[in-house]
N, C-alpha and C positions, 0 to 999 in steps of 0.2 A: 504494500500500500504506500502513496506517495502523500505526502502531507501536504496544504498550503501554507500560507506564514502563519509561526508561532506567537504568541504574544508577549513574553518574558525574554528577555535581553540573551543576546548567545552568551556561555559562562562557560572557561573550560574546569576541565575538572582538577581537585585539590588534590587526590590520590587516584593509583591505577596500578595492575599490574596482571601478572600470566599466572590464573592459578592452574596446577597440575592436579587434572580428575582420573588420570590413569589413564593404562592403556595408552600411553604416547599422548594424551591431549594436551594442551595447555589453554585454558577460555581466558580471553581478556576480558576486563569486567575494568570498569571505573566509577567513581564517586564524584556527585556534583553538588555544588550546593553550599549547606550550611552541615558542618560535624552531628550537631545536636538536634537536628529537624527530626521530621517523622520520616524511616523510613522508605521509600517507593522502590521499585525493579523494573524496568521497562522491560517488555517478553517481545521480542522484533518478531517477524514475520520472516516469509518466506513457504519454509523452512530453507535457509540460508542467504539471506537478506542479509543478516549484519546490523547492527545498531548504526545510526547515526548523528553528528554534533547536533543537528536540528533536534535529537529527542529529549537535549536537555532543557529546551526553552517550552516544555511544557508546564515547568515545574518555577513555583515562588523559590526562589534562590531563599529566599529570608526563612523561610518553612519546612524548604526538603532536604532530603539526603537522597540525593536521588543516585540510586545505582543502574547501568547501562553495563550489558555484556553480548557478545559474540557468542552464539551457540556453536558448537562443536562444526570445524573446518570448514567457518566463514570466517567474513570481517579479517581482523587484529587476532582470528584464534589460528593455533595451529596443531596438525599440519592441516595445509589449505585443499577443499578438494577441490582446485582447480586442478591440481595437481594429479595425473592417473596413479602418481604411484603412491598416494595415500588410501589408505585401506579403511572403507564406510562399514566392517564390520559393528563397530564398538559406535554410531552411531545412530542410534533411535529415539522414538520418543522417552522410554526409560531411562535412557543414561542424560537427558536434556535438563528430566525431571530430578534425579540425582544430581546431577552438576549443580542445579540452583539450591538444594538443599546445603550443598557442598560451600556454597558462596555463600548464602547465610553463614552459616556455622564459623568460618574462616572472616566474614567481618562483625561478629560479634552481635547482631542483630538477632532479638526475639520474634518479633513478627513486623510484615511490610504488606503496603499496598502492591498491589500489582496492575498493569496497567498495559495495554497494548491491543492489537486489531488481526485480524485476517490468520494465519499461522498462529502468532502470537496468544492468538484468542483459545485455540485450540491448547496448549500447552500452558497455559493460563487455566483451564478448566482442571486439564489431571492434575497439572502442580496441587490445586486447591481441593480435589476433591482427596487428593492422596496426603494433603499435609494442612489440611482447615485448618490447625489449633496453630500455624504460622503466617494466615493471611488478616491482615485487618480489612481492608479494602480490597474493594476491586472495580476498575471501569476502563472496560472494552469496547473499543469502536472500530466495528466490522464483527458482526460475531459469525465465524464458523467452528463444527464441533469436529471435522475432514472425517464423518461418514463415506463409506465407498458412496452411497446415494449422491454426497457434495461432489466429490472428485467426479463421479461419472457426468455430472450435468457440465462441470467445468469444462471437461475436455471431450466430451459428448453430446450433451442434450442442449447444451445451447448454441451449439451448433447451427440451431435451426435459424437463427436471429442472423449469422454468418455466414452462410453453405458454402460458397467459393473460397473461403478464409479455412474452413476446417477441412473440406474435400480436401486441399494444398496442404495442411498442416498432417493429414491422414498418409495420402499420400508417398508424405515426403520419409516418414516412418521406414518405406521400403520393405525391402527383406528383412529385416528383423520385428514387423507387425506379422504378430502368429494368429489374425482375424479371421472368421470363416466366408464372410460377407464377399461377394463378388463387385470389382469395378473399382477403377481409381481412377484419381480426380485428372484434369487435364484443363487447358486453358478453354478447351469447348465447352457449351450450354450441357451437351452430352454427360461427358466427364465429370461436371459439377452434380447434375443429378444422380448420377451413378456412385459417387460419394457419398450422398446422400441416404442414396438407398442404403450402402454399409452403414452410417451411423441408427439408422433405421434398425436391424438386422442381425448386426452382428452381436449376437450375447456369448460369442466366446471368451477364451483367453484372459478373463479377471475380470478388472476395473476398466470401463470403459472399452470394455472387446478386447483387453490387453493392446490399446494402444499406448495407454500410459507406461506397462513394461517394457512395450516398446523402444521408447526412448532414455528407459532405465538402463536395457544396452547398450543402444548408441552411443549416451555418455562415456561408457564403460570400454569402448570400441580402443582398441591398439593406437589405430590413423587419427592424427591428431587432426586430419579435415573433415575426418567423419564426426569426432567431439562438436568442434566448432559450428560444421552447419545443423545438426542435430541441435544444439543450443540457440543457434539462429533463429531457427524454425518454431520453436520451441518458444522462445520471446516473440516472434510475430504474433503465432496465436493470442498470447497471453496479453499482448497489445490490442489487437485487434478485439477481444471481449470486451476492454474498457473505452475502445475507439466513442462511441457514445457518450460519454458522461462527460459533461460541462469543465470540469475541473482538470489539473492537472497536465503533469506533460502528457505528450498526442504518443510520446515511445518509452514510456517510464521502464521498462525490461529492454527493451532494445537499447538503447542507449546508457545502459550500465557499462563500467571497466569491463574488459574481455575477463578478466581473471573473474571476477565480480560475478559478471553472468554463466561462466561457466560451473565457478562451486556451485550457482545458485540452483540452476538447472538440472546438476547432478544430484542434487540434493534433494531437490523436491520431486525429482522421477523415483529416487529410489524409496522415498517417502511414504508417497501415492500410491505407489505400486503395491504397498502391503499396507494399504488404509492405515497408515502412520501407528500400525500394528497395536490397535484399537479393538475392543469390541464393535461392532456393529450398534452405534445406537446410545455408548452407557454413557459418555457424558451427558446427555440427554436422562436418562433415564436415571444418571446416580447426582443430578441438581439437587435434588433435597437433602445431600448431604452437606451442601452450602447454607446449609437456614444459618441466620443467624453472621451472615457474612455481608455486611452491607454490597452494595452492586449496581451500579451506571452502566448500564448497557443502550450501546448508540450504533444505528443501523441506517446506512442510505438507501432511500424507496428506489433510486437509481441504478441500485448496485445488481448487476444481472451475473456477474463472477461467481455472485453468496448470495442468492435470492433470500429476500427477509424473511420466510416461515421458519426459516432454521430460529433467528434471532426471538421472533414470537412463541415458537415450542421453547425454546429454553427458557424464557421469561416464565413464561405461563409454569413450567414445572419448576422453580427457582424460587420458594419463598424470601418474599424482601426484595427481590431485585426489581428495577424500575426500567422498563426499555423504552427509549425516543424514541420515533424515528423522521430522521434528519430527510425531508422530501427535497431539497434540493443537493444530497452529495449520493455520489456512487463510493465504486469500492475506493477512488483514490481519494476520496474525502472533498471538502471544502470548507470555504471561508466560516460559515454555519458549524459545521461538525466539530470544525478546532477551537468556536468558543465554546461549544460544549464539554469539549473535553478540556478547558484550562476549568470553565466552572464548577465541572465534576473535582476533579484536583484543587481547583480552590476551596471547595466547601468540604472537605475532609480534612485540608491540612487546618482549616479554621476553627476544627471542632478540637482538637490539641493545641495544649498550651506548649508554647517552645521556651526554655531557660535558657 
């Protein structure tokens, strides 16, 4: 997710460093703020986005403690997988969720807000539903729970809004799409409908007909040409889903560092690919383990990436949580959505006194 402008002054941070979670990782994590504030974690997106300096100006310098980290081989963490010869065995969603327990523990912190959107929001769920008695807050703007249902519509079903954008992004998969579906895309009327008909059709091969493992190979591929335009491709889609919404840059994934988009790519195919190795459904279904957890949840009517029922069922099963929804941002937000999320952060750090 891209942000618009922040409303709190850029601030670098006062402490930073590489914690080691094992297994060869080291996560950069940093602290901004005030020492004494309450608190906050910002949970980036992606999966493998990266944190960035814009995420500190959500936060009252005078109020927070805001901590910002790189989840496992993004960003400042290492090793990078942009990198083929880094090995994504030791990274999932359990060891993300570990790693943040780990970073607690390591800065001295009882309990913290937590705070983030899209990916973020997903791993913001287990963290909290796996560690309640360490969350004070929480407010999410973008909610996904990355159900196979969410992934398949991502890279599937809304397809329908696209057909020429996905037929190409289908396509381009090649020999390593193990789909059952007959017909690939071509710059003809033809072609495009014939695409079609496979997004139609094909319930092979996993999540999304096994096109998203698809490209969990590709990444994975020897030919560092084959990496690259697989990632290409790969961010066109992911562009072209948000091509619609008012806000934001027109190539927010395209236009990332080479290195940047290729961890990111890698990351999030091999993610997908085993439903961010998830139950089917339980974040959804284990919300009421959150009672008792205050909750800002903020959704844009625009956002066709995470269609808002995901964001309305987890409200709805969420005691205490409050859900907006922001009718003029999509998934990359807007002017609207970012003051709601300084006001959600402002009226929590106002409820603790800071010495």
């Amino acid at each position: 997710m891209t942000e618009p402008q922040r409303s709190h002054p850029p601030i670098e941070p006062y402490d930073r460093g590489m914690l080691d979670v094992g297994d060869g990782n080291l996560v950069y994590w940093e602290t901004c703020g005030n020492p004494e504030g309450k608190p906050a974690l910002v949970v980036h997106g992606g999966p493998g986005s990266g944190c960035r300096p814009s995420h500190r100006q959500d936060f009252d310098p005078e109020r927070y403690r805001a901590v910002l980290f790189d989840q496992r081989g993004c960003g400042r963490s290492t090793p990078h997988a942009s990198d083929p010869a880094t090995d994504l065995t030791h990274n999932t969603t359990d060891h993300l969720i570990a790693d943040m327990e780990r970073l607690r523990v390591h800065l001295g912190i009882d309990r913290w807000l937590l705070t983030g959107g899209s990916w973020g929001s997903t791993l913001i769920l287990a963290y909290a539903q796996r560690h309640p008695e360490r969350v004070s807050e929480i407010v999410i703007n973008g909610v996904t729970t990355t159900r196979r249902a969410e992934i398949d519509w991502l890279y599937r079903g809304v397809g329908r809004f696209f057909p020429e954008q996905w037929a190409a992004f289908r396509a381009a998969a090649g020999p390593a799409y193990d789909g059952s579906a007959s017909g690939t895309a071509t710059g003809s009327a033809s072609g495009t409908a014939s695409g079609m008909t496979g997004m139609a059709s094909d319930t092979s091969g996993g999540i999304a007909g096994g096109l998203v493992a698809a490209y969990a190979r590709l990444t994975e591929d020897p030919d560092p040409a084959v990496r690259a335009r697989a990632t290409a491709d790969w961010c066109a889609w992911e562009d072209a889903v948000l091509s619609l919404e008012p806000s934001g840059s027109a190539r927010p994934y395209s236009d990332r560092p080479s290195a940047a988009r290729l961890a990111m790519v890698r990351i999030c195919a091999r993610y997908f690919s085993h439903g961010a190795w998830l139950e089917e459904g339980a974040l959804l279904r284990d919300a009421p383990l959150l009672r008792g957890i205050p909750a800002t949840l903020l959704h844009g009517r625009l956002d066709l990436s995470s269609p808002l029922d995901t964001a309305w069922r987890l409200a709805a099963a969420w005691p205490g949580a409050t859900l907006t929804v922001v009718d003029d941002a999509g998934h990359k937000g807007s002017a609207t959505m970012s003051r709601h999320v300084r006001d959600a952060l402002d009226g929590y750090a106002r409820a603790v006194q800071v010495y």
